[in-house]
C-alpha positions in Angstrom: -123.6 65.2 210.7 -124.5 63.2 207.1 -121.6 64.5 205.9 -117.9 64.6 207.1 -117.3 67.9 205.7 -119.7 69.4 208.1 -117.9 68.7 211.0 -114.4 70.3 209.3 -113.3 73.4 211.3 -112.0 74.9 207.9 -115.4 74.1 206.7 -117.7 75.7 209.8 -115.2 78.9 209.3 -115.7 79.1 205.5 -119.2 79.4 206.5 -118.8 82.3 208.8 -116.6 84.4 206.7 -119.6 83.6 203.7 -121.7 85.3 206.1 -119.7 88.3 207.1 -119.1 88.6 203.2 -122.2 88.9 202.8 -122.9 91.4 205.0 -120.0 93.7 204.0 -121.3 92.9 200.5 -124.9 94.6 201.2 -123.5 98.0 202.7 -121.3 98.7 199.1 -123.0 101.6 196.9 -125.3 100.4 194.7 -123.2 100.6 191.5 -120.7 98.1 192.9 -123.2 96.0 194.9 -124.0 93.9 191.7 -120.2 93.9 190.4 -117.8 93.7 193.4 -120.4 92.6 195.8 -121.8 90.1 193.8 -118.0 88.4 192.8 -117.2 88.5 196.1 -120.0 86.4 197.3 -119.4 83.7 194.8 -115.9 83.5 195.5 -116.5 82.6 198.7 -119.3 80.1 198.3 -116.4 78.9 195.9 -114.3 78.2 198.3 -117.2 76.4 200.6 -118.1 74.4 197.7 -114.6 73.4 196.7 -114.1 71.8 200.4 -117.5 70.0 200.1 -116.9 68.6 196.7 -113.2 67.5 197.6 -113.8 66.1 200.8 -115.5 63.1 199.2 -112.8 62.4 196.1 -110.8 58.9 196.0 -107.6 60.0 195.7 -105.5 62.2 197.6 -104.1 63.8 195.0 -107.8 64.8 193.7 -108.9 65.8 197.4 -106.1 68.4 197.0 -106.9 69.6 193.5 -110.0 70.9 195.3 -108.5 72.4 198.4 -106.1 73.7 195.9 -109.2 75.6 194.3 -110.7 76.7 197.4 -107.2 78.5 198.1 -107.2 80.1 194.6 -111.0 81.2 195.1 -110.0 82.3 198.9 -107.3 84.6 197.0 -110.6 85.8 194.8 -111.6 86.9 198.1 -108.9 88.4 198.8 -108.7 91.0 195.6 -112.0 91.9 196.0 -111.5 93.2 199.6 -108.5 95.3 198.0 -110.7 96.6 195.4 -113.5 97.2 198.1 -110.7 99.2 200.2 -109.5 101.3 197.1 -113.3 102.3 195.8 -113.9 103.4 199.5 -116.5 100.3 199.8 -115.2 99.5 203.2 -112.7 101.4 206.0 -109.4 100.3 206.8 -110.3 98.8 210.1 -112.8 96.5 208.6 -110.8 95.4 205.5 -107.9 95.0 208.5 -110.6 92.7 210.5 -111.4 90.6 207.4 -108.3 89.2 206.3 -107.2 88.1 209.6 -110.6 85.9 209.1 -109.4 85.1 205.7 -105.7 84.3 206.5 -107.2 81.9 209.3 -109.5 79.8 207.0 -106.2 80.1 204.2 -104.3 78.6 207.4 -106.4 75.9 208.0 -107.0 75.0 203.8 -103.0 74.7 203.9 -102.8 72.5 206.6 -105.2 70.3 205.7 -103.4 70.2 202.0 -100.8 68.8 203.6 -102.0 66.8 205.9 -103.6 65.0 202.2 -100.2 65.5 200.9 -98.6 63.5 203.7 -101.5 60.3 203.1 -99.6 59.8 199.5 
């Protein structure tokens, strides 16, 4: 891989959940499609691009600035699944299923924020 950040678990994961966003994202009616649909897909490209970008900083305390983003943009995520449940976007079981994803690549972001935080 070109590009160390490729080869991160977090980052492979980010990836999949992106994906399954997606997906979920293309079932919502049409009216919330382009609003909820839409924020939730950038919020989680957010959190992909927030790993890439931070992986190559200088300083530790940078590198975590960014994995500090991708958290906050993973929380994004997070709200929009809530909203998704409450408008009736998506059943229980599914929102159930999705933040067990999320709470895994959260998991992961936090560990490796402190694996950076130790390096200081």
């Amino acid at each position: 891989m070109a590009y160390k950040f490729q080869s991160w678990q977090v980052y492979k994961d980010a990836r999949i959940l992106r994906q399954e966003i997606k997906k979920i994202a293309k079932a919502f009616p049409p009216e919330e499609r382009f609003i909820l649909g839409d924020q939730a897909r950038r919020a989680i490209l957010s959190v992909i691009l927030q790993i890439a970008e931070g992986s190559n900083r200088k300083t530790e305390k940078d590198k975590n600035l960014f994995i500090n983003r991708a958290l906050t943009s993973l929380d994004e995520v997070v709200a929009c699944m809530d909203c998704a449940l409450d408008d009736g976007c998506i059943i229980q079981e599914k929102y159930d299923e999705m933040l067990v994803k999320i709470e895994n690549v959260s998991k992961q972001l936090r560990g490796l924020e402190k694996y950076i935080r130790r390096s200081y």
